[in-house]
N, C-alpha and C positions, 0 to 999 in steps of 0.2 A: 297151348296158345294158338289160336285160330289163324291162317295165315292170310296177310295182309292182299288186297288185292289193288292189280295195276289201273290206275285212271287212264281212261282212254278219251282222247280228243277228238270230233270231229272237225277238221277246217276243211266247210265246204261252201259253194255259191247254192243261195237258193231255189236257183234253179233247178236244182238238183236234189231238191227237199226230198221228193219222192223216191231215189233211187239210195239215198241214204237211209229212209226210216227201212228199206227194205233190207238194205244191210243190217241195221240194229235186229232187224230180226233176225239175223240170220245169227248174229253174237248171243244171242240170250242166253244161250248152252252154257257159253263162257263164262257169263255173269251169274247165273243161279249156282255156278262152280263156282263162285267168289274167283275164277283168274283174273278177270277185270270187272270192271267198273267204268260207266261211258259217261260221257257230256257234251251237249250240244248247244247252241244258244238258244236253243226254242226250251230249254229247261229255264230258261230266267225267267222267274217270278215275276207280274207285274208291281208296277213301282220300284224295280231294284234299277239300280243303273247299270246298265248293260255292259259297258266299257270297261267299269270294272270287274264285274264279273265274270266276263270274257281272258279278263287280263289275269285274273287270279287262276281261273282255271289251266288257263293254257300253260302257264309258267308252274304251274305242280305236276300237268300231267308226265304218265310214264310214260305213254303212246302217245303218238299224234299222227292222224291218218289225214292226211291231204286226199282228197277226194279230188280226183284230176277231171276237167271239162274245158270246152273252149270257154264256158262261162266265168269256170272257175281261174283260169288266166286270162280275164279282160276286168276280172275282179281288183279293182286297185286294192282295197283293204285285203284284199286273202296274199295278193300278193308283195305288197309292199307291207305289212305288219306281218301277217302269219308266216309267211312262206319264209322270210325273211327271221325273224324269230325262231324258229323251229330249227333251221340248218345252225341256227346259230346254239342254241340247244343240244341241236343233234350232234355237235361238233365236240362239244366239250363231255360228252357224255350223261348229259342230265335227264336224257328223255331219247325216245327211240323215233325217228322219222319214217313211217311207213307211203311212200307213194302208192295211192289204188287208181288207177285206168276204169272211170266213168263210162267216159265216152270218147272215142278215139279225136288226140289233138298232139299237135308235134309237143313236145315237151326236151327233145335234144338237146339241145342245149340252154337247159332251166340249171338251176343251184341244183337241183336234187335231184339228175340225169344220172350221176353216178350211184345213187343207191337202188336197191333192191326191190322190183315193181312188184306189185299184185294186180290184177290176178297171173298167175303162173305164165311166161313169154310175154307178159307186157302187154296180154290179147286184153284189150277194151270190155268191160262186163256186158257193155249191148252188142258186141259182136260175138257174144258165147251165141249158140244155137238154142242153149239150156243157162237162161240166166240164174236159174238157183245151181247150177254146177260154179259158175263163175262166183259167186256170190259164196256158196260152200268153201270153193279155193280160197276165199280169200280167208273167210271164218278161218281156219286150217292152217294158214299162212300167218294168222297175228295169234293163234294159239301155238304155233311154232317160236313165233318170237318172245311171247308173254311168259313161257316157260327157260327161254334162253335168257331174259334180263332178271330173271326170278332165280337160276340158277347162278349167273353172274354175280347177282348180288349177297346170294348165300356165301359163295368165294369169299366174298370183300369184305363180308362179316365175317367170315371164318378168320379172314388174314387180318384183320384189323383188332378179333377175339385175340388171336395167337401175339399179335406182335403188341396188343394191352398186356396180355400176361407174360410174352418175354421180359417189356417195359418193367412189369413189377419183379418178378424174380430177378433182372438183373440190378437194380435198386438195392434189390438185399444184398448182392452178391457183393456189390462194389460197397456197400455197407460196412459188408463182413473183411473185404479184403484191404480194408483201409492201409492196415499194418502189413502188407504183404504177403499174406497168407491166411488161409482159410481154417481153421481148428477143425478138430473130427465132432464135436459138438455142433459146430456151425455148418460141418458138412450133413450130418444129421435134420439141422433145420432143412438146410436147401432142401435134402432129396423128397421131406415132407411137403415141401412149397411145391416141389416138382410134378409133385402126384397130384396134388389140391389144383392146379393148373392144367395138367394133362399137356404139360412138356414130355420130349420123348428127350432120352439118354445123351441125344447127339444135340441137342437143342441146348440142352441143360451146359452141357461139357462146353460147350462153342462159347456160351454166354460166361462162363467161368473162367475158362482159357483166356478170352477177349481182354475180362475184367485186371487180372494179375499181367496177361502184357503188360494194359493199358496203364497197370501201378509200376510196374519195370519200368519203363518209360521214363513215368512219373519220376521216380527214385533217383533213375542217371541225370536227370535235368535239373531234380533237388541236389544233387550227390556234385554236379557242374558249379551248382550256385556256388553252394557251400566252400568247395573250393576257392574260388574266385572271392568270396568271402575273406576267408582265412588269411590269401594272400592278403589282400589287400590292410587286414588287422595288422598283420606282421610287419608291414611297412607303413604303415601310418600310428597304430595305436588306437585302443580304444576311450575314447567313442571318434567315429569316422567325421572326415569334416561335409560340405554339404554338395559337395562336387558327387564324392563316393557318393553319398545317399543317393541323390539321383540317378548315379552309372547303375547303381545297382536297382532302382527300380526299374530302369528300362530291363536289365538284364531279364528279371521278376517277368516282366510281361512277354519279353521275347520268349521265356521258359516256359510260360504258362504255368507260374506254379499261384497255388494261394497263400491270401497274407498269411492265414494261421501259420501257417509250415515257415515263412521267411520269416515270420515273428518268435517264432520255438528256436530258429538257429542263430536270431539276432539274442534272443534271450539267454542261449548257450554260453555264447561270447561272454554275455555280462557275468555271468555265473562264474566263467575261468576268471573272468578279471580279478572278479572276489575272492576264489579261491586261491590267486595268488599273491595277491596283496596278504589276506589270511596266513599263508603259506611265511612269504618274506618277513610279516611279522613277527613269527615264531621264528624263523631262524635270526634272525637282529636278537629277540628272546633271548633264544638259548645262548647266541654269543655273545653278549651281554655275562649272563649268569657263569658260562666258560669262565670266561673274564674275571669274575667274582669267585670261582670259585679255584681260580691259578692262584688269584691274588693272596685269598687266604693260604690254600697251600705253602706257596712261598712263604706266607708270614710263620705259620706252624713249621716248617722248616728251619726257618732261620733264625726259630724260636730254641726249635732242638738242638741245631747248630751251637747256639749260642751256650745253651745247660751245656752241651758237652763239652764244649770249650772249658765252662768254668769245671768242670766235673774234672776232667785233665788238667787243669791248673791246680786244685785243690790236693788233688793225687800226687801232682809234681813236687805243690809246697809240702804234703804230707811223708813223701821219699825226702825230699834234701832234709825236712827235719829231723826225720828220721836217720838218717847219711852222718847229720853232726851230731845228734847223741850218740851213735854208733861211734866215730870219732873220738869224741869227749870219753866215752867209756873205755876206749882201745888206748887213749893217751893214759886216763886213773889207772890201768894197768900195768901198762909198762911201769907206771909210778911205784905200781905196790911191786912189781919184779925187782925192779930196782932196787930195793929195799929190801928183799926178802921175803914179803909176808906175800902171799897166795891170795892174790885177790881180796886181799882186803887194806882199804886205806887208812891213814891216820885216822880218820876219823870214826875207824870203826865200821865204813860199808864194806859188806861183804859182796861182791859182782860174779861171784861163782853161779847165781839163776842166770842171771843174767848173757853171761856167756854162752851157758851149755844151750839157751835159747836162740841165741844167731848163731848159732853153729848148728843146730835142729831144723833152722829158717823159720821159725814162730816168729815171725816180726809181729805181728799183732800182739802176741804174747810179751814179746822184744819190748815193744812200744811202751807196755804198763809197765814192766819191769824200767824200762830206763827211765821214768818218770818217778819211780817210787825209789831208786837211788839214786838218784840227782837231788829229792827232794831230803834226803836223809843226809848227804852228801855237805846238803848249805844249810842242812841245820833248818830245813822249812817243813809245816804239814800240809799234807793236800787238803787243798781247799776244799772245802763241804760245799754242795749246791751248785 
């Protein structure tokens, strides 16, 4: 790409018309070099309006050479519009103010007494001996300059290049570093961004560093809220009334956090809320069911309780029954001793099984046996069924 060349301004009295075209000549070099590019108002086109054209130019150029003369300070327009515009230009950096010494006139104390004369010591061009020497010095003197604002300006592109594409890779960084940390994937992209960019190492690390401070930071001021948060749940309940919501929005802004993040820790809260509602649920549940399932216990309990009971009752009525036929058969004995006969009664029973059975301890055995001579005994048969 072809480089850009600087416009150069003449602000001069026209009286002076001639010692300026003699200058442009002396710039040509410059100009067929594309370093600049000149304007004067004898380039305005007929029919154009002058004032504007004058006004546009002068306000783009890069140079502006005030051509110094007694003429040219008794000139109200050169000196109340140009001269006056130009410093003011020259001031803020928008354009370069060159003073050139025409023709010797006090100029000490003018607005632009403090800047840099041409030709070389401030000598007047019509007091050189050799006005193309003067005239040279000056060509020489705004190609000194026109390479120094050309050089300047590469800088400020350069710094402006560099600090866009800081701009963008730290975009990613803080991208990447939302969560607090950068993965080796993520560091993978960066170092690809880095080269694509033509960051260098310390560039790259400084903007990374900066970025996970910057989330540090971040986190303890989150990590501040959050607290102050929590307390405040624990002493009020959720949901907060409208006092807290405010305290806590001031807090929000004093922190400098965003809503997403105090909305993710307001939405935490609700979450515990439910969880422990959920929570107390099941436990009222299970103690309920507890409850339910004591009670049955108990019941099946005092269920068995009860069978045992009658179970030991039945056993105790089943001994004393047993007790009084035992009894009853030890009395028909003594009966038949008494008499004589061996265990056997009037009646013809004979209790000799009988005997040798409770004395063996066959009560079960005992049991049938005393029931089948008792029944022989009264003269009854055992009931069938």
């Amino acid at each position: 790409m072809p480089e850009v060349s600087l416009q150069l301004f003449f602000s001069y009295s026209h009286k002076d018309e001639a010692l300026r075209d003699e200058l442009a000549n002396h710039l040509s070099t410059l100009i067929r070099q594309g370093v600049i590019s000149s304007w004067h108002d004898r380039k305005i086109i007929p029919g154009e309006e002058w004032d504007h054209q004058i006004n546009d130019n002068f306000n783009t150029a890069d140079i502006i050479l005030l051509l110094l003369s007694s003429d040219f300070i008794a000139s109200n327009y050169c000196w109340e519009v140009e001269v006056t515009t130009a410093i003011e230009r020259h001031n803020t950096g928008k354009a370069r103010v060159i003073p050139v010494i025409l023709r010797r006139v006090d100029w000490s104390h003018t607005p632009f007494a403090k800047l840099q004369f041409l030709p070389k010591n401030a000598e007047p061009v019509t007091s050189w001996t050799n006005r193309d020497e003067a005239f040279t010095n000056v060509a020489q003197g705004i190609r000194a300059a026109a390479q120094q604002i050309k050089a300047e300006r590469q800088q400020k592109l350069a710094l402006v290049t560099k600090e866009a594409a800081i701009a963008e890779y730290r975009q990613l960084v803080e991208e990447f570093a939302a969560d607090g940390e950068i993965s080796f994937v993520e560091s993978e992209i960066l170092k690809d961004l880095q080269e694509q960019l033509g960051l260098t190492d310390e560039q790259a690390c400084t903007v990374r560093d900066k970025a996970l401070e910057s989330y540090g930071k971040y986190k303890e001021n989150l990590d501040k809220y959050k607290q102050i948060f929590t307390k405040l749940i624990h002493e009020q309940g959720y949901l907060l009334d409208e006092k807290a919501k405010a305290d806590l929005k001031k807090l929000q802004q004093y922190l400098k956090l965003k809503d997403e993040n105090v909305a993710a820790i307001d939405n935490e809260a609700e979450v515990r809320k439910q969880q422990a509602e959920i929570l107390h649920q099941q436990q009222r549940e299970q103690a309920e069911a507890e409850k339910l399932r004591q009670q049955q216990a108990n019941r099946l309990q005092q269920q068995q309780e009860q069978a045992e009971a009658e179970k030991l009752r039945q056993q105790q009525a089943q001994r004393l029954k047993l007790q009084r036929e035992q009894i009853e058969v030890e009395r028909l004995r003594q009966e038949q001793q008494s008499t004589g006969n061996d265990l056997l009664s009037e009646k013809g029973v004979d209790y000799t099984r009988l005997r040798d059975l409770l004395r063996d301890s066959e009560w079960k055995e005992a049991d049938k046996e005393t029931l089948a001579v008792m029944l022989k005994a009264t003269g009854r048969k055992k009931k069938v069924g």
